[in-house]
C-alpha positions in Angstrom: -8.6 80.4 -109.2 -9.1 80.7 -105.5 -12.1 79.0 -105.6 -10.4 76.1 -106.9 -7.7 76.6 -104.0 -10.4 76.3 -101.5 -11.8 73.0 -102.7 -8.2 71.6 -102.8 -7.9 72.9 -99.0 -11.4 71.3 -98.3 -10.3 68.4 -100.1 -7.0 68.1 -97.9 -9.2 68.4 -94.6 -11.0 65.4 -95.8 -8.3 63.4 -96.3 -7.0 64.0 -93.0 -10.5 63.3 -90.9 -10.4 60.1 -93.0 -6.5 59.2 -92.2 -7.7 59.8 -88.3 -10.2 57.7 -88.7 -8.5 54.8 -90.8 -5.4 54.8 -88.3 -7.2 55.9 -85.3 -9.9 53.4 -84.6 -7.8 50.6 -85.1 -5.7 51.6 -83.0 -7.6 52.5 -80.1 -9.6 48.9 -80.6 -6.4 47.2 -80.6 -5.4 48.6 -77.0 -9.1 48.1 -75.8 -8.8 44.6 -76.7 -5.3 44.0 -75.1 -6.7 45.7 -72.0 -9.3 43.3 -71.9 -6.7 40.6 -72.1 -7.9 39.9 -75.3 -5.1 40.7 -77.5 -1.3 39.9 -76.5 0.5 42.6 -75.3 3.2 42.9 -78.3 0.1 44.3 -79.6 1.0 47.6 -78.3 3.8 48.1 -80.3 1.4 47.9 -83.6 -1.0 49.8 -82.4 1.5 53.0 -81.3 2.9 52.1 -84.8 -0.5 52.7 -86.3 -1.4 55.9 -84.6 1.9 57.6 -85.5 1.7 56.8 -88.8 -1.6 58.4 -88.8 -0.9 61.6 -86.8 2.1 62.2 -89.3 -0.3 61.8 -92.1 -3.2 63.7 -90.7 -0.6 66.6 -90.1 0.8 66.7 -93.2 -3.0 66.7 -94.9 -3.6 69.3 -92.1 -0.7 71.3 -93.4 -2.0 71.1 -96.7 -5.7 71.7 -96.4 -4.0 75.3 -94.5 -2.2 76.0 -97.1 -4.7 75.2 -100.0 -2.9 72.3 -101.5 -4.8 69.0 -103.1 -3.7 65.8 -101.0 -2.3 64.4 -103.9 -0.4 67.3 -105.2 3.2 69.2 -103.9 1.9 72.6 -104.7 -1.0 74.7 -105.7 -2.0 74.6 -108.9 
């Protein structure tokens, strides 16, 4: 049973390295390119948008893979 709990937690980390990644990188490329006067500079605003959406998901996975918890469940099982 707490082998099972481990995996969940493992499982949780993985979700949030790939939340960080899917929220993060576009992000980041999005105020590269309006640096480089690529993009216009609303662009900003979506970007921040993106990257607190993923911090607050890659916390809440965070908090999960702590505690032991599958990303797609509440509890433990």
């Amino acid at each position: 049973m707490a082998f099972r709990n481990v995996l969940d937690g493992a499982a949780s980390f993985g979700a949030a390295l790939f939340t960080s990644a899917v929220c993060g990188l576009p992000a980041w490329f999005t105020v590269a390119a309006v640096r480089a006067e690529i993009a216009p500079v609303w662009a900003y605003g979506a970007a921040g948008l993106l990257a607190i959406i993923g911090l607050i998901l890659t916390l809440a996975f965070l908090r999960k893979g702590f505690a032991g918890v599958a990303p797609t469940r509440q509890r433990r099982r």
